[in-house]
ROPA-821312 format. One record per residue: residue in one letter; x, y, z of N, C-alpha, C, O, CB in turn; residue number from 1. Coordinates in Angstrom, 1 decimal, padded with zeros to 4 digits. Glycine has a CB too. Layout:
// ROPA-821312
{'A' {X Y Z} {X Y Z} {X Y Z} {X Y Z} {X Y Z} NUM}
...
END
This chain:
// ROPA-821312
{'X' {-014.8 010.8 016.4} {-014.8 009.7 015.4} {-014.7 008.4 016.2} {-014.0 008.2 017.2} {-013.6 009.8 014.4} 1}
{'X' {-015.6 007.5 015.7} {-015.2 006.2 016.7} {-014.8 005.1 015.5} {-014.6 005.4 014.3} {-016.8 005.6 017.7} 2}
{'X' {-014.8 003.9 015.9} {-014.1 002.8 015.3} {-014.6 002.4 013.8} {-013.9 001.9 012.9} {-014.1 001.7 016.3} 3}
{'X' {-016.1 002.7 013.8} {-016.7 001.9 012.5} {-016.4 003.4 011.7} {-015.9 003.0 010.7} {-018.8 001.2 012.7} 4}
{'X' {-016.3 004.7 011.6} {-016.3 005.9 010.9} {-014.8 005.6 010.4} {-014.6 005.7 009.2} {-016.5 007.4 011.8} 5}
{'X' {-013.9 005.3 011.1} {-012.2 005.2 011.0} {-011.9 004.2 009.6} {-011.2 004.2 008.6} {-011.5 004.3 012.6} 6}
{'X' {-012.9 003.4 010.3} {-013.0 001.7 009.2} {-013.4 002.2 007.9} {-012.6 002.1 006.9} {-014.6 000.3 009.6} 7}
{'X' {-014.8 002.9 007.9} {-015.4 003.4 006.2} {-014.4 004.6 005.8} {-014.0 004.7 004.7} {-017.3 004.1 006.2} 8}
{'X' {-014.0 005.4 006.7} {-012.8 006.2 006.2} {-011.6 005.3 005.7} {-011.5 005.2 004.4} {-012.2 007.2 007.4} 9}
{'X' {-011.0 004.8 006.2} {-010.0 004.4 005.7} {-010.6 003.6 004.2} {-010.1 004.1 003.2} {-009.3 003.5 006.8} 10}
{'X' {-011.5 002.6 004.1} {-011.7 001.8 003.0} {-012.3 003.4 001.9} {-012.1 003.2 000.7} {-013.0 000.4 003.4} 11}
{'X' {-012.7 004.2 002.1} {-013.1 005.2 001.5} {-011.7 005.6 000.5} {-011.5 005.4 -000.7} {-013.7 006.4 002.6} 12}
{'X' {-011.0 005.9 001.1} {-009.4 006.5 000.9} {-009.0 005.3 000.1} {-009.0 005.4 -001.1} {-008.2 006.8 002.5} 13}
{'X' {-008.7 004.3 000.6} {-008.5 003.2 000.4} {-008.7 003.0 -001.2} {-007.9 002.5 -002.0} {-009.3 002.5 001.4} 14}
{'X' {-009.7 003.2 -001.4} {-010.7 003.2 -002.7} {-010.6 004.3 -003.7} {-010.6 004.4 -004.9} {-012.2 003.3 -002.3} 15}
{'X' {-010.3 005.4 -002.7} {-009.6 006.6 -004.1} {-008.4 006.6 -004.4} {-007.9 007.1 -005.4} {-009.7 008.3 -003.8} 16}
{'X' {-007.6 005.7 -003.4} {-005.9 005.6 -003.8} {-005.9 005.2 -005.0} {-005.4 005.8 -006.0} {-005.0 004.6 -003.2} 17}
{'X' {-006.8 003.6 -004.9} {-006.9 002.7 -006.1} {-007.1 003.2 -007.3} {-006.4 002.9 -008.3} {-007.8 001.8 -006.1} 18}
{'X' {-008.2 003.9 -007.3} {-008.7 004.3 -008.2} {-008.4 005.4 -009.0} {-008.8 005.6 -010.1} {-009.7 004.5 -007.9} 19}
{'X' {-007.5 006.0 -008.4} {-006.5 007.3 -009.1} {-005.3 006.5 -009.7} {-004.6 007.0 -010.5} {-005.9 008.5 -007.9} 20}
{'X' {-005.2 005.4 -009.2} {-003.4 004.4 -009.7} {-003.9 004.4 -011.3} {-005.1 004.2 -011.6} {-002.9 002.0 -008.7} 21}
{'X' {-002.9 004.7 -012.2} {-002.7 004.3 -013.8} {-003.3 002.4 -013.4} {-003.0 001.6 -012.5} {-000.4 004.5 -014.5} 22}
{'X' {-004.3 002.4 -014.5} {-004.6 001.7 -014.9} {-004.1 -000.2 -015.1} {-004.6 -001.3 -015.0} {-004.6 002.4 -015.5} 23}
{'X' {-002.7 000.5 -015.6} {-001.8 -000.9 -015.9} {-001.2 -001.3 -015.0} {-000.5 -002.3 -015.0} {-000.8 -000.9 -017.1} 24}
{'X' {-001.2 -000.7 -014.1} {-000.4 -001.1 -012.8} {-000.9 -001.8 -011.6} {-001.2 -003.0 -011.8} {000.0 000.0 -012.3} 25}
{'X' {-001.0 -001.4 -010.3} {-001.8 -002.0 -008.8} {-003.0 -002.7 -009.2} {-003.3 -003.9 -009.0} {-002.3 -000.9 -007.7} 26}
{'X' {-004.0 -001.5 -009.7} {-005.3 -002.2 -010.5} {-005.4 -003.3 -011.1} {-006.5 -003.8 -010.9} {-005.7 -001.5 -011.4} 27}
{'X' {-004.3 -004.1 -012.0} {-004.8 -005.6 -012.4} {-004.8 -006.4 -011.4} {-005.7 -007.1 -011.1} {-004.1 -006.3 -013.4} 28}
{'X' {-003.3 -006.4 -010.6} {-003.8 -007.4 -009.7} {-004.8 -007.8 -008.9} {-005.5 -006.9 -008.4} {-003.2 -007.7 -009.2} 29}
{'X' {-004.9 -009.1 -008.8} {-006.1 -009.5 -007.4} {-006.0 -009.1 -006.1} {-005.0 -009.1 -005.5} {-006.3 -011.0 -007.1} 30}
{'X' {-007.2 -008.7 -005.8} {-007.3 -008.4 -004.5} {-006.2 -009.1 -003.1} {-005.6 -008.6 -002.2} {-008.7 -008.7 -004.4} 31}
{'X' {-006.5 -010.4 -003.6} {-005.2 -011.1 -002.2} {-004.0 -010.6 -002.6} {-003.3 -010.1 -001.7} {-004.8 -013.0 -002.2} 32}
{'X' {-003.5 -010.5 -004.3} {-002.1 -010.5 -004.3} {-001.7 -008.6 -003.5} {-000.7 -008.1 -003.0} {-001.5 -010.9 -006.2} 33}
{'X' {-002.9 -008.0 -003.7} {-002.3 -006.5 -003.3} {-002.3 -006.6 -001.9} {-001.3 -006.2 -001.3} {-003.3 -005.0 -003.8} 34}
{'X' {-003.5 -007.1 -001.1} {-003.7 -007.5 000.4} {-002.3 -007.9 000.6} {-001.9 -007.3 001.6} {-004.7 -008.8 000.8} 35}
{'X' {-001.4 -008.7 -000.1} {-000.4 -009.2 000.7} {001.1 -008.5 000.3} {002.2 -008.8 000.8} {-000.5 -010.8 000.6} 36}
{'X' {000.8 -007.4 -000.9} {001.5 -006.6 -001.3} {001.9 -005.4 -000.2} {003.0 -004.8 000.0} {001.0 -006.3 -002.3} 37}
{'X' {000.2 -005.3 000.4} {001.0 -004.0 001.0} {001.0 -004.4 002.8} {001.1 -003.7 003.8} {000.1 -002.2 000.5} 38}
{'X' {000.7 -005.7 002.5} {001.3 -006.5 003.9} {002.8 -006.4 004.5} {003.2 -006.0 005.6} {001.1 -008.1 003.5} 39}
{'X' {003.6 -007.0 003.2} {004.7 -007.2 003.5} {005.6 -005.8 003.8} {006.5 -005.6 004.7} {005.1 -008.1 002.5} 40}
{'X' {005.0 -004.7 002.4} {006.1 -003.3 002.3} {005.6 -002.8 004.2} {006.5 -002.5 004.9} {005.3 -001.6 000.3} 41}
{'X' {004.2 -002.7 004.9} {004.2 -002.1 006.3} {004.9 -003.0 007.3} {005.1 -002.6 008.5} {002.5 -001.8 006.7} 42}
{'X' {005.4 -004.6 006.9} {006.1 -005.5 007.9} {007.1 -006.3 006.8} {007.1 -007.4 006.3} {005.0 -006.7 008.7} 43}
{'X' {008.1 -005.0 006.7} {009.4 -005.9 006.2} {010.0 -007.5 006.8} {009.7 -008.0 007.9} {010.7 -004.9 006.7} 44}
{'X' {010.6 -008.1 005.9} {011.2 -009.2 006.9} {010.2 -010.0 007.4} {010.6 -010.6 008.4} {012.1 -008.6 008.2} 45}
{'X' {008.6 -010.2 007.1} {007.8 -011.2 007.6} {008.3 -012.6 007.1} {009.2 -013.0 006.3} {006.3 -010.8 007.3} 46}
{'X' {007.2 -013.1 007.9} {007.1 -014.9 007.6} {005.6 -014.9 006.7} {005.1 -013.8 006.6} {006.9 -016.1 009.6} 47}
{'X' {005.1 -015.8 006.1} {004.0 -016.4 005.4} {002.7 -016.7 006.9} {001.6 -016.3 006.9} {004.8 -018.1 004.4} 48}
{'X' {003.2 -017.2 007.7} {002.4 -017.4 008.6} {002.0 -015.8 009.1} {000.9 -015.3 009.0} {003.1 -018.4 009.6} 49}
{'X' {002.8 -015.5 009.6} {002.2 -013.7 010.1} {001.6 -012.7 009.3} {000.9 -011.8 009.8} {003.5 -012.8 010.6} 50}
{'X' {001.7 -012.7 007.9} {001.2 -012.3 006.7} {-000.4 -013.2 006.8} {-001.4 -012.5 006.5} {002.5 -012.7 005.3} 51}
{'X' {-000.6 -014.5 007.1} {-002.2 -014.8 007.1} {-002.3 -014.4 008.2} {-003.5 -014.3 008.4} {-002.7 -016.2 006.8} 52}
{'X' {-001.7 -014.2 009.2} {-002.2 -013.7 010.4} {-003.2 -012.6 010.6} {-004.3 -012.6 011.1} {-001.2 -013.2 011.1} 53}
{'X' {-002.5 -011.7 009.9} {-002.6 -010.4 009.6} {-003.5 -010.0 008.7} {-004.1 -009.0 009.0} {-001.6 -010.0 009.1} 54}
{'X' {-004.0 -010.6 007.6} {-004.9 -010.8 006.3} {-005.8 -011.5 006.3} {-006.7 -011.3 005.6} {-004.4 -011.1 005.3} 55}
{'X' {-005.7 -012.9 007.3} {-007.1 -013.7 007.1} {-007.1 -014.6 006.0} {-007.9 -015.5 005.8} {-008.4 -012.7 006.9} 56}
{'X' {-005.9 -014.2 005.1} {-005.8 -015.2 004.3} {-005.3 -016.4 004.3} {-004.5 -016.5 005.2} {-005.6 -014.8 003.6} 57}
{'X' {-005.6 -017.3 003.6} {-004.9 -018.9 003.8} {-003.9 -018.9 003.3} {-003.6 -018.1 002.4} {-005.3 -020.1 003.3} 58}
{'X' {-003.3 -019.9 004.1} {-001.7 -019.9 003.6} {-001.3 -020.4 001.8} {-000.2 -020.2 001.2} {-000.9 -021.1 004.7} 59}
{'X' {-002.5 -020.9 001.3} {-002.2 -021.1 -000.4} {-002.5 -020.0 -000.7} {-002.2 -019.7 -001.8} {-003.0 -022.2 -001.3} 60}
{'X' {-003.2 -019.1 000.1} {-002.9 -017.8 -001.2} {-002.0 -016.7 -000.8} {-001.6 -015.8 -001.5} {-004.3 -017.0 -001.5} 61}
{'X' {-001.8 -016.9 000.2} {-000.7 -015.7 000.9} {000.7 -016.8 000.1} {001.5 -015.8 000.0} {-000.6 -015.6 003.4} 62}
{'X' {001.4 -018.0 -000.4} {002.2 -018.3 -000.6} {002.1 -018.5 -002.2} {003.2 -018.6 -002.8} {002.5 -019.1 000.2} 63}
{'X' {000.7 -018.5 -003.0} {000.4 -018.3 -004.3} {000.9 -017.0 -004.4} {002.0 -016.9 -005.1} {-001.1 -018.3 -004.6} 64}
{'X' {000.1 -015.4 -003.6} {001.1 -014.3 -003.5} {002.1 -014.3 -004.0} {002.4 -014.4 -005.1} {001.3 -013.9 -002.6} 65}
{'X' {002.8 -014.2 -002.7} {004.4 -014.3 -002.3} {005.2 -014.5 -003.9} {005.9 -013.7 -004.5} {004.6 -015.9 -001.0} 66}
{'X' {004.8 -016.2 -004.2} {005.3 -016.6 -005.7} {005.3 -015.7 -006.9} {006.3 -015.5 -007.6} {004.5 -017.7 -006.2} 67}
{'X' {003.9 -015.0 -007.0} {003.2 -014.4 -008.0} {004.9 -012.7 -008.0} {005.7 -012.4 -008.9} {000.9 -014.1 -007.4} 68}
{'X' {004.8 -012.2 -006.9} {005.4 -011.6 -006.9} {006.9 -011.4 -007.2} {007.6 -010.6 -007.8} {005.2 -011.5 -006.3} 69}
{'X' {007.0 -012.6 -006.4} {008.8 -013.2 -006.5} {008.9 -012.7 -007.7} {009.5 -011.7 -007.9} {009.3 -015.0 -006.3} 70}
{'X' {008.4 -013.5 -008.7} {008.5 -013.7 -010.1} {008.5 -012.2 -010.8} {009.3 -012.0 -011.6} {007.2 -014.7 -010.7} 71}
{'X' {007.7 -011.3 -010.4} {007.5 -010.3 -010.9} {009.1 -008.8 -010.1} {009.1 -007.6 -010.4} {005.6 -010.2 -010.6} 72}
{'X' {009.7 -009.3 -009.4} {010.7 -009.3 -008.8} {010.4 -008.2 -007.8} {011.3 -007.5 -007.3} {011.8 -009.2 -009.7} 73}
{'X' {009.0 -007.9 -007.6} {008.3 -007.0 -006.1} {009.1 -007.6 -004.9} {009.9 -007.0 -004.2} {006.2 -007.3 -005.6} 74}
{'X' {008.8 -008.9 -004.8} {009.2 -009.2 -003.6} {010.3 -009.8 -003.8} {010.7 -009.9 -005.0} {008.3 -009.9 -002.9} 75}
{'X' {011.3 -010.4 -002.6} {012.4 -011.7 -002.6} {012.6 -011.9 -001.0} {012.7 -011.2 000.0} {014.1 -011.2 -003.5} 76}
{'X' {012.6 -013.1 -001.4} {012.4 -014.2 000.4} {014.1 -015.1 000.4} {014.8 -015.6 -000.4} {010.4 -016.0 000.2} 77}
{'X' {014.1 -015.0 002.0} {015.7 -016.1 002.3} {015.2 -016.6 003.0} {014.0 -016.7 003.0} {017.3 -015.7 002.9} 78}
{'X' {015.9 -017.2 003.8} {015.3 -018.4 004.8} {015.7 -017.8 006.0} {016.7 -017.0 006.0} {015.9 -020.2 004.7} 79}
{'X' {015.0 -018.2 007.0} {014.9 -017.4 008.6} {016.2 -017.8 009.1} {016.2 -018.9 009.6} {013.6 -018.0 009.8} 80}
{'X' {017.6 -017.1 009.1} {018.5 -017.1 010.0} {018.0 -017.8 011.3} {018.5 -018.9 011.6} {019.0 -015.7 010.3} 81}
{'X' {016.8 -017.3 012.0} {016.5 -017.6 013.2} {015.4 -019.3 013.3} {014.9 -020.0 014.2} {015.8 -016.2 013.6} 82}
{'X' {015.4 -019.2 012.4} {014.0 -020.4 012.3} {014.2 -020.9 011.0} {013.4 -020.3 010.3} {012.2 -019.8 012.5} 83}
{'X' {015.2 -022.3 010.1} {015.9 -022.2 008.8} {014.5 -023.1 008.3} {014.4 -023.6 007.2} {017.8 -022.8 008.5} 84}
{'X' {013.7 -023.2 009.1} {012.1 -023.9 008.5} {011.1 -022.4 007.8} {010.1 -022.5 007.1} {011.0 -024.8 010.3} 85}
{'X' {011.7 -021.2 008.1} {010.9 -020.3 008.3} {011.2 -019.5 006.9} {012.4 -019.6 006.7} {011.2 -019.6 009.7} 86}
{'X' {010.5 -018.9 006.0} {010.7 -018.2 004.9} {010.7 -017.0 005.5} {010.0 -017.1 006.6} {009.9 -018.5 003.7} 87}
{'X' {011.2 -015.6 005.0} {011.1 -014.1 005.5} {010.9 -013.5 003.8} {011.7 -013.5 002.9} {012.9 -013.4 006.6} 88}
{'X' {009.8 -013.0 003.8} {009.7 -012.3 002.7} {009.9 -010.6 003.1} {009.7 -010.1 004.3} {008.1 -012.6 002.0} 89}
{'X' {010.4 -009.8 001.9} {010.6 -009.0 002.0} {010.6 -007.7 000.8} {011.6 -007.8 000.0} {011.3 -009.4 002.5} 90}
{'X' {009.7 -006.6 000.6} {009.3 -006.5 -000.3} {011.1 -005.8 -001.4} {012.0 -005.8 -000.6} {007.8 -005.6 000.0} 91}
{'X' {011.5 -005.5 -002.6} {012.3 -005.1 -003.5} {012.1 -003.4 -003.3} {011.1 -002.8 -003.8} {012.0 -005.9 -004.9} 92}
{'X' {013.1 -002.7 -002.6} {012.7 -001.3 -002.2} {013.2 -000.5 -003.5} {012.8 000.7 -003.6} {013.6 -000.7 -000.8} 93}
{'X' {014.0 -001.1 -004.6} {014.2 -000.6 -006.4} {013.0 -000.3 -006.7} {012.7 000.8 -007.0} {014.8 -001.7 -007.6} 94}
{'X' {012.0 -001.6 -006.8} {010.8 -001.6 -007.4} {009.8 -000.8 -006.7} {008.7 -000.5 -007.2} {010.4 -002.8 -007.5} 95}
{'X' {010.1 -000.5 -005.4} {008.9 000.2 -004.7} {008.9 001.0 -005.3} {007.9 001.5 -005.9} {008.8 000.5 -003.3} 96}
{'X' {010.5 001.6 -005.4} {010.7 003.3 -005.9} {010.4 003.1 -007.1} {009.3 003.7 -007.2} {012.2 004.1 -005.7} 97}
{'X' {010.6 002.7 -008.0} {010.3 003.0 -009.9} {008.6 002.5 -009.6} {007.8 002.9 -010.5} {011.4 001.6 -011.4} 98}
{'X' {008.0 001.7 -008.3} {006.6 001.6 -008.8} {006.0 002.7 -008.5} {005.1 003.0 -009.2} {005.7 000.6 -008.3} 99}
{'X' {006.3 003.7 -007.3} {006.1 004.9 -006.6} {005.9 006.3 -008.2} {004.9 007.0 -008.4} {007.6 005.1 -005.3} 100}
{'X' {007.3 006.1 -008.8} {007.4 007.1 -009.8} {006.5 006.9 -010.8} {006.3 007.8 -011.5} {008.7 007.2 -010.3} 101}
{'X' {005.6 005.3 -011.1} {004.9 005.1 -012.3} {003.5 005.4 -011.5} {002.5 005.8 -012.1} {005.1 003.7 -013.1} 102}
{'X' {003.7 005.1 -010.5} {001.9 005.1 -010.0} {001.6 006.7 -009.5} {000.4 007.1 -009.2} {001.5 003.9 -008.4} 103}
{'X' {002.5 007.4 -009.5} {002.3 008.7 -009.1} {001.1 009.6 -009.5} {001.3 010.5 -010.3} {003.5 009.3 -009.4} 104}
{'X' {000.5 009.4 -009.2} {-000.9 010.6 -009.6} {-001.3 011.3 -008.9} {-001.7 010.8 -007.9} {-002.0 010.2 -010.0} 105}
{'X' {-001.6 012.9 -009.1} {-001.8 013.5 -007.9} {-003.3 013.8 -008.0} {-004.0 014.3 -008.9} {-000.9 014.6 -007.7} 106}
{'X' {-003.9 013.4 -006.4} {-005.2 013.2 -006.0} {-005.6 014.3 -006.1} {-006.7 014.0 -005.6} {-005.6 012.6 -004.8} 107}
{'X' {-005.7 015.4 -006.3} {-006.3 017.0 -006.1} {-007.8 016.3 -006.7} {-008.7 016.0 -006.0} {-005.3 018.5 -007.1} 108}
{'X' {-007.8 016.3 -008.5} {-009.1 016.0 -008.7} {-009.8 014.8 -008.3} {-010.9 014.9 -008.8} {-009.2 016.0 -009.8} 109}
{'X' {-009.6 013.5 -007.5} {-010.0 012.8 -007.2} {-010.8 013.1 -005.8} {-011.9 012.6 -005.5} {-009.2 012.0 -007.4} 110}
{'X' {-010.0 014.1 -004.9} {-010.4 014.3 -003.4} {-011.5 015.5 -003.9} {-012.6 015.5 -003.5} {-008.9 014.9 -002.1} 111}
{'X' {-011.0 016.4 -004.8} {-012.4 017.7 -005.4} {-013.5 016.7 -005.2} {-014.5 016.7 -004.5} {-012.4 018.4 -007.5} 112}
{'X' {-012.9 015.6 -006.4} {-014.9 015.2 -006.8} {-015.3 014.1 -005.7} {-016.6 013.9 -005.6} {-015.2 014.3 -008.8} 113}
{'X' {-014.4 013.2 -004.9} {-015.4 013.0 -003.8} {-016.3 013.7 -002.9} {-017.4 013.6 -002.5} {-015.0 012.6 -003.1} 114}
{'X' {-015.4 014.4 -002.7} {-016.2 015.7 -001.9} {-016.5 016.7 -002.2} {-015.9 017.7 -002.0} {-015.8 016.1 -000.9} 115}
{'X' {-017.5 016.3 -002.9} {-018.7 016.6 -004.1} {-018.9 018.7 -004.6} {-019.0 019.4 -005.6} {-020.5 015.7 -003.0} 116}
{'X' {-018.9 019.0 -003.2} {-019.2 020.3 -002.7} {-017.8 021.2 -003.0} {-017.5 022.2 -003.6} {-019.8 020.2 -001.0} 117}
{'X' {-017.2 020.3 -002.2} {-015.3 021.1 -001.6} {-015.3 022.4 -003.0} {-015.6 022.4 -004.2} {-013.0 019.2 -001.9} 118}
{'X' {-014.8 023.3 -002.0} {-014.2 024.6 -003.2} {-013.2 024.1 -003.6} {-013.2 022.9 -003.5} {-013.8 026.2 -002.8} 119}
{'X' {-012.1 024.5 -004.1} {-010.9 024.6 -004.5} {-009.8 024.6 -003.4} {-008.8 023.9 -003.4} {-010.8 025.7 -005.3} 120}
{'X' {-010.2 025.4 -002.7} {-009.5 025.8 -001.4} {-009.7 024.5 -000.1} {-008.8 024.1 000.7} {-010.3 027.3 -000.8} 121}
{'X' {-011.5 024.1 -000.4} {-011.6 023.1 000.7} {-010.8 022.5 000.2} {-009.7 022.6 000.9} {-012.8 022.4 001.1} 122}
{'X' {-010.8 021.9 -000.6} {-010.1 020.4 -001.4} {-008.5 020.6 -001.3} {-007.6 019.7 -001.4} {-010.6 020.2 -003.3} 123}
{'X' {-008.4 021.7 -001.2} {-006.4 021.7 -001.0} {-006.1 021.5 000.5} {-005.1 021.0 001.0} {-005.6 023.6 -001.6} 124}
{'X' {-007.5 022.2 001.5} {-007.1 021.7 002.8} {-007.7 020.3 003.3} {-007.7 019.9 004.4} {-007.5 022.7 003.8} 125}
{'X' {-008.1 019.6 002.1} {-008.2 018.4 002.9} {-007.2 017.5 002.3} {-007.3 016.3 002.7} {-009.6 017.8 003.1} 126}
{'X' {-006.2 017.8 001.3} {-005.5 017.2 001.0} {-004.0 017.5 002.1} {-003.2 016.7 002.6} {-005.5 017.4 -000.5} 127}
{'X' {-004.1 018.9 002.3} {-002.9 019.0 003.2} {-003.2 018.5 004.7} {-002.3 018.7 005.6} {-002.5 020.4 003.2} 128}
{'X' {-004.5 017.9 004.9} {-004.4 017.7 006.1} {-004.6 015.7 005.7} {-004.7 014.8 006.5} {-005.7 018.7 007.2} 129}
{'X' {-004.6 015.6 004.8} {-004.3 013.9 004.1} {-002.8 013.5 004.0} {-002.5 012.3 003.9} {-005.0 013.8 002.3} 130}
{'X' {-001.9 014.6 003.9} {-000.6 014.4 003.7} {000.2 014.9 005.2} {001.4 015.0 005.4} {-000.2 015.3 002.3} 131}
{'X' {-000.8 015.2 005.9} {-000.1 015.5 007.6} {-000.3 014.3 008.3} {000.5 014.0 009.1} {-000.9 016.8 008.5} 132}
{'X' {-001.9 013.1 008.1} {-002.4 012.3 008.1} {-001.0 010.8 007.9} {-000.6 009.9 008.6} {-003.5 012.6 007.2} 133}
{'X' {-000.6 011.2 006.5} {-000.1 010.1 006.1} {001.7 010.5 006.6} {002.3 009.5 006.9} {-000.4 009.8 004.3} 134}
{'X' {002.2 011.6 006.7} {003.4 011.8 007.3} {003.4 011.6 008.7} {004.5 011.4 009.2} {004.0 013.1 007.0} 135}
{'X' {002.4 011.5 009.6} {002.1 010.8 011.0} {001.8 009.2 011.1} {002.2 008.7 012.2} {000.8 011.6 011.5} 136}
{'X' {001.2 008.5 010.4} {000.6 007.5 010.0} {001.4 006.4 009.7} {001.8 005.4 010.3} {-000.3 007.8 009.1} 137}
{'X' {001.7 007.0 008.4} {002.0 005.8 007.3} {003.6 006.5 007.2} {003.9 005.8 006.2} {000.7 005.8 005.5} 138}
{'X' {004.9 007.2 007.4} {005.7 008.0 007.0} {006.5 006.3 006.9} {006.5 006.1 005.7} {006.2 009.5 008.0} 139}
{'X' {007.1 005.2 007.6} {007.4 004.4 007.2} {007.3 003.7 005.7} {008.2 003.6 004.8} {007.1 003.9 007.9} 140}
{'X' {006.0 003.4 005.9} {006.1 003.0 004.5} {005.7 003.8 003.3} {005.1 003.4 002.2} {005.5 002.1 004.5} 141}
{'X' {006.2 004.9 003.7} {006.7 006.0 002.0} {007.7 005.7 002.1} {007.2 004.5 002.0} {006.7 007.8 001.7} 142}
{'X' {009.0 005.5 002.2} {010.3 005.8 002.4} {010.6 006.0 000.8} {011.7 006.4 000.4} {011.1 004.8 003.2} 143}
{'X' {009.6 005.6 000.1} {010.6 006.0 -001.5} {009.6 007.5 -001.9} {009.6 008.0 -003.1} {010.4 004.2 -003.4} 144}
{'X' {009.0 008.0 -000.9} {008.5 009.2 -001.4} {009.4 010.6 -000.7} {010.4 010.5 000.0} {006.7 009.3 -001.0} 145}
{'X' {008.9 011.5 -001.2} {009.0 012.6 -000.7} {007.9 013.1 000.0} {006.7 012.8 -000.2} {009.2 013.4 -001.4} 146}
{'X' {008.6 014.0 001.4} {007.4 014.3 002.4} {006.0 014.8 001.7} {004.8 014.7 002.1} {007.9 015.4 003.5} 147}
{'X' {006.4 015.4 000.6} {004.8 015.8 -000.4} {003.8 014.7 -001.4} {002.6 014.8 -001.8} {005.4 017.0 -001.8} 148}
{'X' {004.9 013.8 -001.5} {004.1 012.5 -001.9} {004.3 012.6 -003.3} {003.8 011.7 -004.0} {002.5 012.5 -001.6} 149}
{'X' {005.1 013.5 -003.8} {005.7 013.1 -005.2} {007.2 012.2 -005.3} {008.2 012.6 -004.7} {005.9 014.6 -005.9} 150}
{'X' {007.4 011.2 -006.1} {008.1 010.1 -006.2} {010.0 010.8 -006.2} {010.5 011.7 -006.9} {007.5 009.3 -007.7} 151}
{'X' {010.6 010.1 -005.1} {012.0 010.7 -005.1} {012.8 010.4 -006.3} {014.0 010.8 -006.3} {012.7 010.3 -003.9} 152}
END
């Protein structure tokens, strides 16, 4: 596998997460506000500046974000102990978990019908090797899951 296969994999995945989430949930918001949603839950304790770092986005919309959220009580920001010019956002780990238990849907039929062919059997081993993937990978930022990926 080289770098550009990694890229369309990931946005591939990327795209069936979404697309399996309930409806009323991740799916309405705008693209920046989730960009900087799941900015902050993989870098607890950021700043606004390292969040556009990271995203490419401008700082009116990474701090449009930030707001949009606050309000919705995902996120909550203090001021930098270390730098009191500095905001530290940080995402609400209550809400991660009750969003974890509402968005919970399990991909079995979403990974079948991408991969179009998969038996029953393929499609269970490429989910178990999607959940060996994400317990190597990503195991930080589950912490409100269980190692199977159903909501604790």
């Amino acid at each position: 596998m080289n770098s550009l296969e990694l890229f369309l994999l990931g946005r591939k995945l990327a795209n069936l997460g979404e697309s399996s989430m309930p409806s009323d949930g991740l799916r309405k918001l705008p693209t920046t506000v989730k960009l900087v949603l799941f900015d902050v839950y993989e870098h607890p304790a950021t700043t606004i500046g390292d969040i556009c770092g990271r995203t490419g986005l401008l700082q009116s919309q990474v701090s449009t974000s930030v707001a949009r959220l606050c309000t919705l009580g995902v996120f909550q920001t203090e001021v930098d102990p270390a730098d009191r010019r500095r905001t530290l956002v940080r995402g609400n780990t209550d809400v991660a978990r009750q969003g974890a238990r509402l968005a919970y849907e399990p991909i079995d039929k979403v990974i079948a019908e991408a991969a179009a062919s998969a038996t029953t059997g393929e499609a269970e081993e490429l989910i178990s090797m999607l959940d060996k993937i994400a317990n190597r990978l990503i195991a930080n930022a589950l912490t409100w899951t269980r190692s199977n990926g159903e909501p604790k």
